[in-house]
C-alpha positions in Angstrom: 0.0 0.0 0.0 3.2 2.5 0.7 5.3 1.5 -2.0 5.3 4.5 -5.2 7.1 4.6 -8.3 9.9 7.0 -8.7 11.4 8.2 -11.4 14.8 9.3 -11.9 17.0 11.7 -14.2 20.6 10.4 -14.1 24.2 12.3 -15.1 27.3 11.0 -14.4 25.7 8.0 -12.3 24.3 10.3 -10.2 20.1 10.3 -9.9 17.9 13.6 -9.0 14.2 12.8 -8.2 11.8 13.8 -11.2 8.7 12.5 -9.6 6.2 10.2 -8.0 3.7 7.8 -9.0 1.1 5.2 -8.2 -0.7 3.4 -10.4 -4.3 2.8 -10.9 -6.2 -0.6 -10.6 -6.1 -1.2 -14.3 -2.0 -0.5 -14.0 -1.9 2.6 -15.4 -0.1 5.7 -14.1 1.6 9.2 -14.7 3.8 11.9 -13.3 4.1 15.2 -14.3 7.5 17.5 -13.9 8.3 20.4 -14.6 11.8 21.3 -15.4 13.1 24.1 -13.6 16.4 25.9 -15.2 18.7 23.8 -12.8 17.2 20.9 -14.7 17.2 22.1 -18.2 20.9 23.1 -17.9 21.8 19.6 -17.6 22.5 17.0 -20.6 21.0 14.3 -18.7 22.2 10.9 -19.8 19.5 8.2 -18.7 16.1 8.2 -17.1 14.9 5.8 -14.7 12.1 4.4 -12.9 12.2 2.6 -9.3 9.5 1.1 -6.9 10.5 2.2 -3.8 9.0 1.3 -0.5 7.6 5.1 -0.2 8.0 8.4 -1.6 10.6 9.8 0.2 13.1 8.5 -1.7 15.8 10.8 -1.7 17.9 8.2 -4.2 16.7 4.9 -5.6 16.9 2.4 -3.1 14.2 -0.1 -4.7 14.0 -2.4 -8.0 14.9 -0.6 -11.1 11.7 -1.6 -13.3 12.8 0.2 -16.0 15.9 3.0 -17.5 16.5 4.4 -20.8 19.7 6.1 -22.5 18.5 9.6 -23.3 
């Protein structure tokens, strides 16, 4: 019931929270972000998303369920 899905903007191996999510029965779910210019000004090299076991999260400490190359 606690755990969320993070996801993650990585550079250099290092992850910044870019959101929370939770999905919906049917498994569906979204997360909205809006870059500020701290995160604009960085060529960000993958994106990931963890379930973690709530959203404080400051850096991924569940299962990676998915990360992409940007």
């Amino acid at each position: 019931d606690k755990e969320v899905y993070q996801v993650w903007l990585i550079k250099d191996e290092k992850p910044e929270r870019a959101g929370t999510f939770v999905t919906s029965g049917d498994g569906k779910g979204s997360v909205i972000f809006k870059f500020n210019e701290e995160f604009t000004e960085k060529d960000w090299d993958q994106v990931a998303v963890s379930l973690e076991p709530d959203a404080n999260s400051e850096l991924p400490q569940g299962e990676i369920v998915l990360a992409a190359d940007i």
